[in-house]
C-alpha positions, 0 to 999 in steps of 0.5 A: 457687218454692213457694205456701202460706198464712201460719199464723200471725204474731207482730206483736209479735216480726216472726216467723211460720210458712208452712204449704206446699202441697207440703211438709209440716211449717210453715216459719219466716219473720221479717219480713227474709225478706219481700218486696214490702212498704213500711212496717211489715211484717205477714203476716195468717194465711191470706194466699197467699204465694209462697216459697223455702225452705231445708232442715233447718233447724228453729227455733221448732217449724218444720221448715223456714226460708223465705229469701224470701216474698211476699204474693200478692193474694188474691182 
């Protein structure tokens, strides 16, 4: 499992990137890869998250594809 923040995310189109701490480059997520949220799901830029990815996988600008990521409670 890796950590790293959200750097951006597009409401509009559910997709977004994360930014890791020990991987370079920013990885894509859409909103299906998200877990541990009810209702309408919305990451915010700048959000901890915690996460697994998947290599070589580039899309959008990303150079990496997130399988699953989960909001950790900032604070």
């Amino acid at each position: 499992m890796a950590v790293g923040t959200v750097a951006f995310w597009h409401r509009a189109d559910g997709w977004g990137a994360i930014r890791a701490v020990d991987r370079p480059g920013i990885g894509f997520v859409h909103f299906s890869h998200v877990r541990g949220v009810t209702g309408y799901i919305d990451l915010i830029r700048g959000q901890d998250v915690e996460f697994e990815w998947a290599d070589d996988f580039a899309q959008d600008g990303c150079q990496w594809r997130v399988e699953w990521v989960r909001p950790m409670a900032n604070g």
